[in-house]
MMTF fields as JSON, N, C-alpha, C and O atoms, coordinates in Angstrom:
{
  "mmtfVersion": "1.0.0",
  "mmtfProducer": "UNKNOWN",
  "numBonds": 299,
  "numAtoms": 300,
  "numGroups": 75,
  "numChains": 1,
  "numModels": 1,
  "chainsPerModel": [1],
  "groupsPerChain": [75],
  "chainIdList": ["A"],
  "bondAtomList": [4, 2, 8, 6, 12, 10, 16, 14, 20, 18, 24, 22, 28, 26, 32, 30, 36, 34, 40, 38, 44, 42, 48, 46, 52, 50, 56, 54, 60, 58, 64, 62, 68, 66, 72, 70, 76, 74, 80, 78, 84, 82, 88, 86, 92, 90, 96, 94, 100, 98, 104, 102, 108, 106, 112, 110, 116, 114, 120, 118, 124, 122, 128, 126, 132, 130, 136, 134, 140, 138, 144, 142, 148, 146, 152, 150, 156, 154, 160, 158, 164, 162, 168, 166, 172, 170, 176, 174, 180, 178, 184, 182, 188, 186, 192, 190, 196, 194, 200, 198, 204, 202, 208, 206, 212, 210, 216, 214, 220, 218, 224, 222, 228, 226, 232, 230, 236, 234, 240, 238, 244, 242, 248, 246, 252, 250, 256, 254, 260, 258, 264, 262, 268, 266, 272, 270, 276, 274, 280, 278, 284, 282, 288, 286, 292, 290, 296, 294],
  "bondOrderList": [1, 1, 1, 1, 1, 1, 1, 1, 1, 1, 1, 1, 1, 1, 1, 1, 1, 1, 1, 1, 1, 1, 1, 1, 1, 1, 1, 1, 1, 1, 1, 1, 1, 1, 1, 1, 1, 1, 1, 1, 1, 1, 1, 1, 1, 1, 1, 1, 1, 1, 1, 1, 1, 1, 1, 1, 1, 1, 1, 1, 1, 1, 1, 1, 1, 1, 1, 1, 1, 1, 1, 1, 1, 1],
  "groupList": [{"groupName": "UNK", "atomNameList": ["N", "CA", "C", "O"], "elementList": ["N", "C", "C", "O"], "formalChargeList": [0, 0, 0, 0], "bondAtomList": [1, 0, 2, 1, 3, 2], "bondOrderList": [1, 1, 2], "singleLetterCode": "X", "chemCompType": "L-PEPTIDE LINKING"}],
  "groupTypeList": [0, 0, 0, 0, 0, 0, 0, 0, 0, 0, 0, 0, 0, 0, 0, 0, 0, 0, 0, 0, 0, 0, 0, 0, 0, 0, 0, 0, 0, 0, 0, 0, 0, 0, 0, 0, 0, 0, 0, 0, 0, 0, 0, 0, 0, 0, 0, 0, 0, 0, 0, 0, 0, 0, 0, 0, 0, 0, 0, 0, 0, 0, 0, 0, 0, 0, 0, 0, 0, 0, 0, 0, 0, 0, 0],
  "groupIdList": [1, 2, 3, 4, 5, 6, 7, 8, 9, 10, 11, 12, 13, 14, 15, 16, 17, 18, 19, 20, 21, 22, 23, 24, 25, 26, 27, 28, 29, 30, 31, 32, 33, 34, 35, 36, 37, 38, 39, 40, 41, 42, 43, 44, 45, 46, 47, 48, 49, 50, 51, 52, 53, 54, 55, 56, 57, 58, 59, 60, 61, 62, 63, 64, 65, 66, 67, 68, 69, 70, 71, 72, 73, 74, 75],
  "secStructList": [7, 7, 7, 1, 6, 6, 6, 6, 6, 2, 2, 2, 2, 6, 6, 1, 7, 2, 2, 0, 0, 0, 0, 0, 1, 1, 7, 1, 7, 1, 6, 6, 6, 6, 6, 6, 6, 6, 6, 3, 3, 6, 6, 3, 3, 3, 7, 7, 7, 7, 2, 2, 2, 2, 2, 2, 2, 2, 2, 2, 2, 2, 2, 2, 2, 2, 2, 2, 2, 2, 2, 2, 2, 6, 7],
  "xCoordList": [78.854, 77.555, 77.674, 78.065, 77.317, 77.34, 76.259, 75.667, 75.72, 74.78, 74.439, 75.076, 73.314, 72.664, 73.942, 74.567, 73.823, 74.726, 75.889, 76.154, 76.929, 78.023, 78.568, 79.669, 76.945, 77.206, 76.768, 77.837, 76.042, 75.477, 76.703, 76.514, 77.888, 79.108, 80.449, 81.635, 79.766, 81.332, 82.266, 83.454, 81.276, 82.726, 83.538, 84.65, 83.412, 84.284, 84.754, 85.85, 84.685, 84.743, 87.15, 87.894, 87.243, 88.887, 89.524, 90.654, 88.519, 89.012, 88.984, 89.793, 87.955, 87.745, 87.694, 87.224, 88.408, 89.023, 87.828, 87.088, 87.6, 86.0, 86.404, 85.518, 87.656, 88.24, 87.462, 86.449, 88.171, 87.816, 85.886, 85.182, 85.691, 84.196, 83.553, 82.946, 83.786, 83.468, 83.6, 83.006, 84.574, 85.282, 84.907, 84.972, 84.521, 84.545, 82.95, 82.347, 82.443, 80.708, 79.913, 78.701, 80.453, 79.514, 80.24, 79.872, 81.078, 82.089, 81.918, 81.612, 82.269, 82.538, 83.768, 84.407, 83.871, 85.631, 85.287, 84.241, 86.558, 86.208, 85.673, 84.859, 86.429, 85.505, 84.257, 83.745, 83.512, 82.065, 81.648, 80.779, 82.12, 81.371, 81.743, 81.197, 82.851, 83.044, 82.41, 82.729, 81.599, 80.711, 79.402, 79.076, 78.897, 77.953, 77.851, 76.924, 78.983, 79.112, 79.085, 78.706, 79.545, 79.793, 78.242, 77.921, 77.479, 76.762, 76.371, 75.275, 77.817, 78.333, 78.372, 78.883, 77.961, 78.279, 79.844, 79.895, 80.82, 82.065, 81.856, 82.78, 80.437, 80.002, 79.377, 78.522, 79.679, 79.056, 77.823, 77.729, 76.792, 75.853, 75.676, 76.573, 74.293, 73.613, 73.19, 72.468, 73.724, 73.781, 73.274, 73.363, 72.958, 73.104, 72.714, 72.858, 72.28, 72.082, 70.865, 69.955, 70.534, 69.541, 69.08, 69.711, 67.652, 67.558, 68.392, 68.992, 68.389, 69.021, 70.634, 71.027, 71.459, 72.256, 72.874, 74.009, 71.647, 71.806, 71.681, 72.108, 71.263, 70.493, 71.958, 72.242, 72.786, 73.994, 75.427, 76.444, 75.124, 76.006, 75.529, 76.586, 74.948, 73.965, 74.604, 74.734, 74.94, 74.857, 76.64, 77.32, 77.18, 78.305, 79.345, 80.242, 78.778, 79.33, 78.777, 79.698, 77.838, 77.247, 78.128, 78.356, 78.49, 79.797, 81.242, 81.797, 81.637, 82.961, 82.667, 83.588, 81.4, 81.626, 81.508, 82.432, 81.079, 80.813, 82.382, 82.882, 83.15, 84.191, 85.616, 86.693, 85.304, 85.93, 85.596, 86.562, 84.507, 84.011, 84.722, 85.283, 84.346, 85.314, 86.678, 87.102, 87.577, 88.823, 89.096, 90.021, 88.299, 88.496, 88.599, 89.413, 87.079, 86.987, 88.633, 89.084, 88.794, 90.181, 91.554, 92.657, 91.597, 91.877, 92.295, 92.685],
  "yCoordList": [136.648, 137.166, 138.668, 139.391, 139.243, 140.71, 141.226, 140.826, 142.31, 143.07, 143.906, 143.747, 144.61, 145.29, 146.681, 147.084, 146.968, 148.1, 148.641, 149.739, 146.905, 146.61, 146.359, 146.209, 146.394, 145.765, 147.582, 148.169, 148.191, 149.409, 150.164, 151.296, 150.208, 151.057, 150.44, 150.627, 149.56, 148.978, 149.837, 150.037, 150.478, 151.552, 152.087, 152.387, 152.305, 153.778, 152.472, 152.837, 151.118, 150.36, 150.7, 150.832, 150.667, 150.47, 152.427, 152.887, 152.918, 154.345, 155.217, 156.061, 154.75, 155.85, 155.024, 153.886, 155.884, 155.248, 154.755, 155.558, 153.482, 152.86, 153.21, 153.708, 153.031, 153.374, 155.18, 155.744, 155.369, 157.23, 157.246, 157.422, 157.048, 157.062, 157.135, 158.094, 155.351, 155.042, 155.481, 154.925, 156.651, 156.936, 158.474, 159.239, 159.008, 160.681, 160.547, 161.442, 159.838, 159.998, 159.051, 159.258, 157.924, 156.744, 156.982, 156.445, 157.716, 156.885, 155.729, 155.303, 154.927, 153.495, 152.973, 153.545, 151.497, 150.997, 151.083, 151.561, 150.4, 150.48, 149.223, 149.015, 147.919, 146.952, 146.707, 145.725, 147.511, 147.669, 147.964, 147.179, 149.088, 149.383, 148.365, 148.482, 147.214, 146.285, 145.393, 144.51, 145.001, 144.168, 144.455, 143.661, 145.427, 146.141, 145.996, 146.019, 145.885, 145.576, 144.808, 144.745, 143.9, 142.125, 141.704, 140.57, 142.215, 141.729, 140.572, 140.026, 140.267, 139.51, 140.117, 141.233, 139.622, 141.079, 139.684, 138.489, 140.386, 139.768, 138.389, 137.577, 138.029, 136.613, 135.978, 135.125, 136.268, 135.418, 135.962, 136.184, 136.249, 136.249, 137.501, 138.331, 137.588, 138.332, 139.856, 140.085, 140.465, 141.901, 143.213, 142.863, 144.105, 144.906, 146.434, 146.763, 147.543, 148.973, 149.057, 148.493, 149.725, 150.266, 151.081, 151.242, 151.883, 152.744, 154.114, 154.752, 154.493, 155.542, 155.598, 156.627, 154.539, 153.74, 154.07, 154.433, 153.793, 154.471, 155.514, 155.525, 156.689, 157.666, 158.527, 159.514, 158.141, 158.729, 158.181, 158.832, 156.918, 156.537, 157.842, 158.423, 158.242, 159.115, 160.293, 161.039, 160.763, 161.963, 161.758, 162.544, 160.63, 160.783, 160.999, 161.809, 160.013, 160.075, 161.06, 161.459, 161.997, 163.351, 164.306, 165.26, 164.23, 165.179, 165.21, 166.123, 163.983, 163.746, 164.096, 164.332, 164.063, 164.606, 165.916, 166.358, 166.585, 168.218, 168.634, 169.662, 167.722, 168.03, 167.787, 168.328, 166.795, 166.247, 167.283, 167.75, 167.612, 168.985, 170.535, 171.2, 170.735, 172.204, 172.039, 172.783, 170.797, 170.551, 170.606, 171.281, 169.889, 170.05, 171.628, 172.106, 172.494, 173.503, 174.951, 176.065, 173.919, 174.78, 174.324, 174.198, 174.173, 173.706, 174.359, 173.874],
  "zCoordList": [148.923, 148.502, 148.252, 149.17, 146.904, 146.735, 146.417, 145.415, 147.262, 148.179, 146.007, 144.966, 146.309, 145.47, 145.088, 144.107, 146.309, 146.856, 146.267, 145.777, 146.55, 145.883, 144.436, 143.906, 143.974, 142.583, 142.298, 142.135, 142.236, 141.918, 142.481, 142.037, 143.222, 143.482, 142.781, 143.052, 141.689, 141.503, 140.831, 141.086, 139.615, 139.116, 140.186, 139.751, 141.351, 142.345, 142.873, 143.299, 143.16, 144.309, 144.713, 145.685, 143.318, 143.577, 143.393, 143.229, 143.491, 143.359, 145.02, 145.406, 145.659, 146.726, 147.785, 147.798, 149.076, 150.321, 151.051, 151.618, 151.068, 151.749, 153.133, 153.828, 153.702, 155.387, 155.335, 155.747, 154.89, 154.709, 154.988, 155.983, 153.96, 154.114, 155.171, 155.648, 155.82, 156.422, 158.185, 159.11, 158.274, 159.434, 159.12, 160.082, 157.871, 157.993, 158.023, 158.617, 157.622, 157.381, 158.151, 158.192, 158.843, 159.325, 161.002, 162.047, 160.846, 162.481, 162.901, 164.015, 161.341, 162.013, 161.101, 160.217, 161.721, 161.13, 160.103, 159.665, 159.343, 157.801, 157.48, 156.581, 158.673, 158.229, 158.484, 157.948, 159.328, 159.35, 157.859, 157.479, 156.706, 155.957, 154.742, 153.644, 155.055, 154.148, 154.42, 153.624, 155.138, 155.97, 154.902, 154.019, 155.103, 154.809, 152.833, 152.024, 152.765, 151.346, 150.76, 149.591, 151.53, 150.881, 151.516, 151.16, 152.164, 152.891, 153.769, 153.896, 154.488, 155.702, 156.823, 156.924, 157.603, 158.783, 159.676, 159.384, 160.672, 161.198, 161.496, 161.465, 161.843, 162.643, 161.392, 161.633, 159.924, 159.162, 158.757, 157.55, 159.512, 159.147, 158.231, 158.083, 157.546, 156.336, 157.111, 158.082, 156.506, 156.717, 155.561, 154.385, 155.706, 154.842, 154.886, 156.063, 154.138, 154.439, 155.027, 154.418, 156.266, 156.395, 155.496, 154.452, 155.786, 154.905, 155.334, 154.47, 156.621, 157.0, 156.447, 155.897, 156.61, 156.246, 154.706, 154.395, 153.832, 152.497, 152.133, 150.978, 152.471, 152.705, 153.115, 152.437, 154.149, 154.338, 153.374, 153.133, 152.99, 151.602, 150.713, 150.469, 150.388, 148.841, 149.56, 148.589, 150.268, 150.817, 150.659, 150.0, 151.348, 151.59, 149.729, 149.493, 148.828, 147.637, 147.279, 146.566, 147.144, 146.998, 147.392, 146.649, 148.115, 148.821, 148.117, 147.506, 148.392, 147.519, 145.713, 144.931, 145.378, 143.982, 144.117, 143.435, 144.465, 144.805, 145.244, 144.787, 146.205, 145.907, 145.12, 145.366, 144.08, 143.538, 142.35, 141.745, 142.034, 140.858, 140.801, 139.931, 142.337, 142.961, 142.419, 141.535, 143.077, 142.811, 141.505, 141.052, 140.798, 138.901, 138.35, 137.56, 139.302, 138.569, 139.067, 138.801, 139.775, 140.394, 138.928, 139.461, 137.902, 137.103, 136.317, 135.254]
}
């Protein structure tokens, strides 16, 4: 089953470290935030973003482009 989320992040899905993310911005595993994606949570069941949840996704890919921009403008 693929979450709103997952389908709305697919361009980046095979570009940016979901472990990373998930461990520099959530302090959680990485398969927590693959959980969160597929919207399965480990026991099967239906899972998905809080709002707070998303709110720090937006913030977290907000970041990595701000620095993915710097890095360019270092160019």
């Amino acid at each position: 089953m693929e979450t709103d989320v997952k389908k709305q992040l697919a361009p980046l899905l095979g570009i940016i470290s979901w472990a990373e993310v998930s461990r520099n911005y959530f302090g959680k595993s990485s398969s927590w935030l693959y959980h969160k994606l597929n919207g399965i949570d480990g026991n099967g069941k239906p899972t998905s973003f809080d709002e707070e949840e998303r709110a720090r996704l937006k913030e977290a890919l907000l970041d990595l482009s701000d620095k993915i921009a710097s890095s360019a403008n270092l160019l």
